[in-house]
N, C-alpha and C positions, 0 to 999 in steps of 0.2 A: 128280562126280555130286552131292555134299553140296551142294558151291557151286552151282552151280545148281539146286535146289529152293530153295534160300537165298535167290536174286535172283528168282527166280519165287515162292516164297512172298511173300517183302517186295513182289511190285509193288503189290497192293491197300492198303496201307501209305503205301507211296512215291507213287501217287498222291493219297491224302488229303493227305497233307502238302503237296503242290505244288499242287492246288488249291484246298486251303483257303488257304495264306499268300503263294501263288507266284502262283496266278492268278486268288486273289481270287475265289472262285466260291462261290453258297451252299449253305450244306450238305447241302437236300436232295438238292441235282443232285449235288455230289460224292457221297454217299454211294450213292446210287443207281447210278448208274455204277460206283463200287466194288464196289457188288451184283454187276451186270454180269459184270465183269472177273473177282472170282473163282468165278463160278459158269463161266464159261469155263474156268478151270485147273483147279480140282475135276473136269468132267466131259472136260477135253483132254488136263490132266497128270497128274493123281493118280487119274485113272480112279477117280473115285465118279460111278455112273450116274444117269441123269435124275434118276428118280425119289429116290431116294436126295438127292439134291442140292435138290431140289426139297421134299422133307419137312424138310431142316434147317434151311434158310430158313424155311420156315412155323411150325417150331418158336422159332425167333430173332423170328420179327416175333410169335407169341402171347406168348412170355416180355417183350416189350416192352409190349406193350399191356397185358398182367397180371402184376405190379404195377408196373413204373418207369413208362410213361405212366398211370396210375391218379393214383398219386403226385403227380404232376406238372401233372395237369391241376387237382385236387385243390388244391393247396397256391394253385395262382393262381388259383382261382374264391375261394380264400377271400381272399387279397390283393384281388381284383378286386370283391367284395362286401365288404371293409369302402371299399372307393374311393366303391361306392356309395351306401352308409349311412352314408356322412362320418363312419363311424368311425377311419378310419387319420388322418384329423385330428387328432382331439382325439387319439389315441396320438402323432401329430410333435409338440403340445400338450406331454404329458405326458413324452417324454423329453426335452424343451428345457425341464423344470424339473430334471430332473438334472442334466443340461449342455443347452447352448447348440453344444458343438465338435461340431464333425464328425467328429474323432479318437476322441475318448471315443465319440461313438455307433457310429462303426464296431467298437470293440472289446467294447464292449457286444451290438450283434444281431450285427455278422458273426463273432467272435471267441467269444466268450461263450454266445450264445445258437444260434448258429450249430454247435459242436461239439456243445451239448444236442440240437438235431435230427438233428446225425451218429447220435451216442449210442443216440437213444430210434429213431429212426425208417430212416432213410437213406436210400437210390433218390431219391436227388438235392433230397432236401425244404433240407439244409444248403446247397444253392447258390440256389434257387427260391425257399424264403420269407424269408431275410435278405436277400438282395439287392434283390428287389421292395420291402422295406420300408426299405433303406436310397435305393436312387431314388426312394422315396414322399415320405420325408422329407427330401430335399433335397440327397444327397449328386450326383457324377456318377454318373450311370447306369452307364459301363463302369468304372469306377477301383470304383464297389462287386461288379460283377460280378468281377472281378480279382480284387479282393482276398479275395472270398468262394473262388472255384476256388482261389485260393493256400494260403489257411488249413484251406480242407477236405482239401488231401495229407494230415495228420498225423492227424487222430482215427480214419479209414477203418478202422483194423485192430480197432478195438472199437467198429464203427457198429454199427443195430440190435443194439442189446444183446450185444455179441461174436459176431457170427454170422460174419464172416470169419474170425477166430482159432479158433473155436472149429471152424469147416470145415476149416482147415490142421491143428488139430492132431489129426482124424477121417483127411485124408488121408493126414498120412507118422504116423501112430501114436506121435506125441509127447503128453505133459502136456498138459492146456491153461494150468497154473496157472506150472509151467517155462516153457511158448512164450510166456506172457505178458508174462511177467519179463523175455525176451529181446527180447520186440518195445519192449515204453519202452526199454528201455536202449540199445535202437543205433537209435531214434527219437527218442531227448529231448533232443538238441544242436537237431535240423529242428523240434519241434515249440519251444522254448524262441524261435528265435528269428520263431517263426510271426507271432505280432501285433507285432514289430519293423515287418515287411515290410507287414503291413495298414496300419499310420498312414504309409509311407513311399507304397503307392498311393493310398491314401483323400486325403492330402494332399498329394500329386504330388510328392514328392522327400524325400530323407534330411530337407533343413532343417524335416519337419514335427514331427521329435522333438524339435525346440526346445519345450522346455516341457513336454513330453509321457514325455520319461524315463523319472521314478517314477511315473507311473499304466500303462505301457504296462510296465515290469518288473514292478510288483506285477501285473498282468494276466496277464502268463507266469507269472509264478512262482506264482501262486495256480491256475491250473490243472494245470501239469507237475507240482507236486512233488503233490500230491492223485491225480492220474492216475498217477502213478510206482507209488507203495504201493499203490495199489488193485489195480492188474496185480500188482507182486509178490505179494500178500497174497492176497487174493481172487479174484484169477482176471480172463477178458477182456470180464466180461459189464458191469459196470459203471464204468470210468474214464472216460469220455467223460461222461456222466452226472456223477458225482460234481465231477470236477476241471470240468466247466462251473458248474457251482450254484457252489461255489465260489469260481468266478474272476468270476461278476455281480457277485455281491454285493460282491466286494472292490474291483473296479472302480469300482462304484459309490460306496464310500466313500473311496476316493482320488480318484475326479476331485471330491467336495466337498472335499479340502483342499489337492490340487494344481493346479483348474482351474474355479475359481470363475469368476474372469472370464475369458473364450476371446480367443486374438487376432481381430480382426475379419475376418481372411482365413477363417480357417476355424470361422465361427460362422452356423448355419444361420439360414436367415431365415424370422419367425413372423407373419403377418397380428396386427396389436396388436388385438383384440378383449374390451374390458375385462370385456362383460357374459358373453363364455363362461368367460375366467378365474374371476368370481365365481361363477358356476355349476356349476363345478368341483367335484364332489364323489366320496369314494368311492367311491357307485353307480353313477357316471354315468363312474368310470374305471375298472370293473369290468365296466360293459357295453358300453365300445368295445374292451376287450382280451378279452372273451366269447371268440372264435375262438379265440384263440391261447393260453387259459387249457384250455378244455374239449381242444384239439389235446396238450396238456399231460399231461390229465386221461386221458385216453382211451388214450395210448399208453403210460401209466404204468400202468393198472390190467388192460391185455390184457396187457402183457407178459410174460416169466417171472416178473418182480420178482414177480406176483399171481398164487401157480399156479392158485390155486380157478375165476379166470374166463378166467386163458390157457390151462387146460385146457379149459372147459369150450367154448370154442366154435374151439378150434382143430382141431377132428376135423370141423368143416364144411367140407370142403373136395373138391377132385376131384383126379385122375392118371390123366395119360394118356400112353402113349408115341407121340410123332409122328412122330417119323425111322423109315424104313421098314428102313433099314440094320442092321449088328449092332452091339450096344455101343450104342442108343441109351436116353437117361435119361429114365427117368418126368418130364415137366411136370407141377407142381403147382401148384392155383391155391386159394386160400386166400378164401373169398366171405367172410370177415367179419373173421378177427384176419389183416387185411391193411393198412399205415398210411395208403393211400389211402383206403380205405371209413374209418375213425376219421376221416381229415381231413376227406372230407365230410362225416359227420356231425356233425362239430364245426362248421365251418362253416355245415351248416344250420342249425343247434339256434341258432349265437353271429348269426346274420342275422335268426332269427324273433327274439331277444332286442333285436336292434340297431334294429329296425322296418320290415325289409326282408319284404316280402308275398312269394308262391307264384311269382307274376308276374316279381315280383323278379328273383327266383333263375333263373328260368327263363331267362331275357333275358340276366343275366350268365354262366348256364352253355354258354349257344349261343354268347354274342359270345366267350368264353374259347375253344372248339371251334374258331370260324370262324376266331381270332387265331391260334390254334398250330397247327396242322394240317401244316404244314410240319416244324416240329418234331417234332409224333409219326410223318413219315414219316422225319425225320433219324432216329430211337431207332430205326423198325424196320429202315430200313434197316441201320442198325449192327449190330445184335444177329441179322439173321439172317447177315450177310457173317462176323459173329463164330461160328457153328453150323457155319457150311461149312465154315470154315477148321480148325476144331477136325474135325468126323469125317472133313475129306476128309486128316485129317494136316498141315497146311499150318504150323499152330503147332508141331507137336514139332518138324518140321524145321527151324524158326527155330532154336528151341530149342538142337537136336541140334547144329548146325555155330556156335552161336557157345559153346557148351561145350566143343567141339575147338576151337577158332580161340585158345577165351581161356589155356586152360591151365593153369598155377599163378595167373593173375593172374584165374584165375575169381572170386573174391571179388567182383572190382572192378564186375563186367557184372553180377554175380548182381541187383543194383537193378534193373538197367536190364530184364533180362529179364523183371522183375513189371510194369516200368512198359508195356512191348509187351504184354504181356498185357489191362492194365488200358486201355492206348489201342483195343484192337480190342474189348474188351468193354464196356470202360465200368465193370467191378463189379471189386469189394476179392473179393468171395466166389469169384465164378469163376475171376479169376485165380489164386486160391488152388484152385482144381478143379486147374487147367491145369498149372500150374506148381509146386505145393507138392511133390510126391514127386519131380517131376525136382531143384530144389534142393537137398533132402534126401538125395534116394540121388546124387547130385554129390559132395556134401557128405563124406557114409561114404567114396566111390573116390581122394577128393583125401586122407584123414586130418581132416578140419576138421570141426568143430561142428555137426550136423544141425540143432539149435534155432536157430546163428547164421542157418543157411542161408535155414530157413526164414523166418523174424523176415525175415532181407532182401528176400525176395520179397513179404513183406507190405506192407512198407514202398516198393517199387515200385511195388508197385500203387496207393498214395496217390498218390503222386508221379504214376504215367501217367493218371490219372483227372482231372491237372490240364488235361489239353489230350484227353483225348479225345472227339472227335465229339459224342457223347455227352451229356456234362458241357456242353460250351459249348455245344450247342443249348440247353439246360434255361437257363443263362444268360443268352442271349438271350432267351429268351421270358419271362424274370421280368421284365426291364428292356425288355422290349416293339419290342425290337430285332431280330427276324425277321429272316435275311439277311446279318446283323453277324458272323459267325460268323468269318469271316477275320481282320475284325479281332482280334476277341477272341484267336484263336489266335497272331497274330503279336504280339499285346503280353503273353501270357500262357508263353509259349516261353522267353524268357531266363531265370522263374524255373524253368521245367520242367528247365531244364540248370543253372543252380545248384543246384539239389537233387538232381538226378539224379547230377553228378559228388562233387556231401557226400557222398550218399548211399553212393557206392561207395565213397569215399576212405574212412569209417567203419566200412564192412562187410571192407575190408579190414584194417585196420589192429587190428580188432577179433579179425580172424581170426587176425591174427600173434602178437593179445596172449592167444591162447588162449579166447577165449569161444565 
C-alpha cells in the first residue's frame, strides 16, 4: 500500500520531469496539466473532496501572485526600465571599467551580488535581476541564467534575512543559532565550490579558470568564511548579507590585480563612445545605478536589521484562511514590508530619477505583463498542485515510504528529500513547513543528530530549487526566453545531481562522524 501511494503520489512529479526535458514542452502547459493530474488523485485517491481541493489550489495560485509573482514582475519592470532609460548602458559602461571579462562580472552580479538579493530579499529576485543584468551586459543569455539557478542552491537557507532557518528551527523546536552553525557546516564544501562552477558556465568549460584561479578562490573564500562565523556567531539572519558585501569588494580588488587585461574570448564588447566616457561622472553613475541602489536601500531599512520601521509598518497587512478543509493555514499578504512593493518602489522613484516620465513606466509595466504572463501562470500553477499535494497528504507519503525504503542509509536521501520538497514548491521556507519535523523526528528514531537532520533538509531545498518549475520560469523570463524552460531544465540537471549526491554523501558521512 506504502508503494503505491508512492508511485501515485510521484506521478505529478514524474510527469514534470518528462515533459519538461523528455518532451520538451513549455512550462505553462506542463504545469498546468500537472494541475490537472493531481487534482484528479487528491479528489480519486486520497479522497480530499472538491471543494476542499479546489480551496487549496486557490490558496497556491493567491500565495503565488502575492508575493513570488509580485517579486518577479517587480524586479523585471526595473531591468526592463533601466533598458529604457539607457541606464543599463552606462552600468555595462561602468562594470567594463572594473573589468572588461565575463568571468569576473559573472562573479561579481551572479555570485556576489546575486547571494546579497538571496540575503536581503529572495522569491526569486537572486535568479531575475542578476541574470537579466548579466544577458544586458553581454554575457550568454542561458549560461548566465545557469549559472545564476546554480549559485543560488547555497545561500537559500539564510535568504530574506534567515526566514527559512529561522522557520526550521520554529518547526522541530531547535536553536536557531545551533541550526545555523549546523546548516554552513554540512553546506560550506557545495557553497565553497559554488563560483568555481559559475566561471566554468559563464565561460563554457573548466578551461575558463585559466587565469581566473585567484580571483574566483578569493571570491569563495571571502564569502564562505564571513558566512561561516556569522551562522555560528550570530545566528541565520545575516550570512548571506555580510559574506556577499564581503566577497564584492574583494572580487573587485582581485580582478584589478589578477585580471587587468581579459583574454579576448571572454572580454565583453563596449560600443567605443569617447564623448560618454568623458561625460562620465559620479552623478551620472549614481543615477544610472538609482534602482538597484534605492532596491538596496529599501530592503535594508524594512528589514528586521531596522526594527523601528520593520515594526512599524509590518502590522499592515491581512489573513485569511482559504482552504475549506481542516488543518488549513492563515494566508498572509503583507501590502507594504513586502520585497516586491520595495522593488517597485525603487524602481519607480530610480526611473523618475533616470528621466523616464508616467507614460513611461506605464508602457514598460504593461509590455513586462504582456511578456510573462506565461510565467506567472507557470508559478501558479506550481504552487497551487504544491497546496494539493501537501493537504491531500501526497507529500508525507512521499515522504513516509522513502524513510522506510532508505533505512540506516537514511542520511544519504535526507538531501534529496528537501530537494522534492523545494522542486514542488519552489521555496527554502515551505519546504522547511514540509519537511523539517519529519527530518528531525527521523533523526531522534534512527539515534542521529536532529540539528544534522535538519541542516540537511535545508540544504535540499537549495539544491531542488535549482530545477524547480518554478525557479526556471523566473529564469526564463529574466533573459526573455518564454518557453525555454526545457532547455534550461535539461542543462541545469547534471549540476542538480552533482549536488544532490555531495549533498547526501556529506550528510552522511557527517552523521557517522557524529554531528
Amino acid at each position: 500500500m506504502l508503494l503505491l501511494k508512492f508511485v501515485l503520489a510521484m506521478l505529478p512529479i514524474i510527469w514534470l520531469i518528462a515533459a519538461l526535458s523528455g518532451l520538451k514542452m513549455a512550462g505553462h502547459k506542463a504545469c498546468v496539466i500537472a494541475l490537472v493530474v493531481t487534482m484528479a488523485l487528491a479528489i480519486g485517491y486520497w479522497r480530499l473532496n472538491v471543494l476542499c481541493t479546489a480551496t487549496a489550489a486557490l490558496e497556491g495560485a493567491l500565495n503565488a501572485l502575492w508575493p513570488i509573482c509580485l517579486v518577479i514582475v517587480a524586479a523585471l519592470f526595473t531591468y526592463n526600465l533601466t533598458l529604457k532609460t539607457g541606464a543599463m548602458e552606462l552600468i555595462k559602461k561602468m562594470l567594463a571599467g572594473v573589468s572588461r571579462d565575463k568571468r569576473v562580472l559573472a562573479l561579481i552580479i551572479g555570485w556576489g551580488f546575486g547571494n546579497f538579493m538571496e540575503g536581503m530579499a529572495g522569491f526569486g529576485t537572486a535568479v531575475a535581476i542578476p541574470a537579466s543584468m548579466l544577458a544586458g551586459i553581454g554575457l550568454d543569455p542561458m549560461s548566465a541564467v545557469l549559472g545564476c539557478l546554480v549559485v543560488n542552491s547555497t545561500p537559500t537557507a539564510f535568504g530574506s534575512v534567515g526566514v527559512p532557518t529561522v522557520t526550521l528551527a520554529s518547526v522541530t523546536g531547535l536553536e536557531a543559532v545551533p541550526l545555523a552553525g549546523s546548516v554552513v557546516v554540512i553546506q560550506c564544501i557545495l557553497t565553497f565550490i559554488s563560483p568555481f562552477l559559475m566561471v566554468c558556465i559563464c565561460g563554457k568549460g573548466i578551461k575558463a579558470l585559466k587565469g581566473m584561479f585567484p580571483t574566483t578562490l578569493i571570491a569563495s573564500l571571502s564569502f564562505t568564511v564571513p558566512w561561516f562565523f556569522t551562522a555560528q556567531f550570530i545566528g541565520p539572519e545575516l550570512p548571506d548579507i555580510i559574506g556577499s558585501i564581503c566577497s564584492m569588494g574583494c572580487i573587485i580588488a582581485a580582478a584589478k590585480i589578477f585580471n587587468k587585461n581579459p583574454d579576448e574570448e571572454y572580454a565583453i564588447q563596449i560600443a567605443e563612445n569617447r564623448q560618454s566616457q568623458e561625460n562620465m561622472t559620479v552623478g551620472t553613475g549614481v543615477k544610472a545605478w538609482s534602482s538597484f541602489i534605492l532596491i538596496f536601500l529599501l530592503l535594508m531599512i524594512t528589514s528586521t536589521l531596522c526594527p523601528p520601521i520593520h515594526n512599524a509598518i509590518a502590522g499592515i497587512k491581512s489573513s485569511v484562511v482559504v482552504y475549506a478543509g481542516e488543518g488549513g493555514n492563515a494566508l498572509g499578504f503583507s501590502w507594504i514590508n513586502t520585497p516586491g512593493v520595495m522593488i517597485f518602489i525603487a524602481a519607480i522613484i530610480g526611473g523618475l530619477i533616470q528621466g523616464a516620465s508616467v507614460k513611461d513606466m506605464a508602457e514598460v509595466f504593461l509590455e513586462t505583463l504582456k511578456k510573462y504572463w506565461k510565467t506567472i501562470l507557470t508559478i501558479c500553477s506550481v504552487m497551487a498542485t504544491a497546496k494539493i499535494m501537501s493537504y491531500s497528504g501526497m507529500i508525507s507519503d512521499i515522504a513516509k515510504f522513502l524513510v522506510a525504503a532508505a533505512g540506516p542509509f537514511y542520511p544519504f536521501i535526507a538531501p534529496l528529500i528537501g530537494a522534492l520538497g523545494a522542486f514542488v514548491t519552489g521555496s527554502g521556507t515551505s519546504t522547511c513547513v514540509l519537511f523539517g519535523g519529519l527530518q528531525s523526528e527521523t533523526a531522534l528514531a534512527l539515534g542521529l543528530n536532529a540539528s544534522w537532520m535538519a541542516a540537511a533538509n535545508v540544504m535540499g531545498a537549495g539544491i531542488g530549487k535549482m530545477i524547480c518549475p518554478q525557479g526556471i520560469a523566473i529564469g526564463a523570463g529574466a533573459i526573455n526566453a518564454v518557453g525555454s524552460e526545457s532547455k534550461i531544465l535539461s542543462a541545469v540537471f547534471k549540476y542538480f545531481l552533482l549536488y544532490v549526491i555531495l549533498a547526501g554523501v556529506i550528510c552522511y558521512a557527517g552523521s557517522m562522524m557524529g554531528f
